[in-house]
N, C-alpha and C positions, 0 to 999 in steps of 0.2 A: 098679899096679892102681888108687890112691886115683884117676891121672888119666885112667882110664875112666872115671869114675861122675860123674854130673853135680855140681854144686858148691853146689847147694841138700838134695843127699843128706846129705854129710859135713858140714854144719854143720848138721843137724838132729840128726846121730848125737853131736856134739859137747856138742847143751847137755843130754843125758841126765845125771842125776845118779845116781849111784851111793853107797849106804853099807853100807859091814860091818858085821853087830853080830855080837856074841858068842854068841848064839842066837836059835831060831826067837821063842822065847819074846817077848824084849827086840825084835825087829824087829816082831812084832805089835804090842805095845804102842806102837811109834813109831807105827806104821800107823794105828792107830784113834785116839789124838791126831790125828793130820795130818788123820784122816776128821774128825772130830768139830771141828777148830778149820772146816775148810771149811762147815762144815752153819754153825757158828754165824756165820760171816760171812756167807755167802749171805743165812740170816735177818733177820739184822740188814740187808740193803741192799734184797732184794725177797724174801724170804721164798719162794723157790724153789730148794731143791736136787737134781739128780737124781744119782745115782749105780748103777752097773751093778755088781752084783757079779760074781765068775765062782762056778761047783759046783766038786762034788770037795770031799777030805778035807783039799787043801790049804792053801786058807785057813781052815778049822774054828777054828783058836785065836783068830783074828783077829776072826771072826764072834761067839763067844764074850765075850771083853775086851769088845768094842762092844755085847753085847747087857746084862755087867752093868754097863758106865760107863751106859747111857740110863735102865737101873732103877733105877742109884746119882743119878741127875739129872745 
């Protein structure tokens, strides 16, 4: 199957990284680190960062953690 699919496919699916955490909990909390180090570099180089959230009840913890790290500074 891999040598149907063109070859700029499979090495895009390749540098996908993947991590397990132990819960929802602990994976939001990496999330909003990893948002929040990007916001403060962007800043520091041209002080523009955009970011798209998605809705849904999904991400809720995620949005949460991120709304009280920016009230915590």
């Amino acid at each position: 199957m891999s040598e149907a699919l063109p070859r700029d496919i499979l090495h895009s699916c390749e540098r996908v990284v993947t991590e397990i955490f132990a819960d929802a909990g602990m994976a939001s909390e990496t999330v909003a680190d990893l948002i929040i180090e990007s916001i403060k570099t962007h800043q520091a180089s041209d002080g523009l960062f955009k970011l798209g959230l998605t809705t849904g009840s999904t991400p809720e913890a995620l949005y949460t953690i991120l709304t009280k790290k920016c009230q915590n500074g």
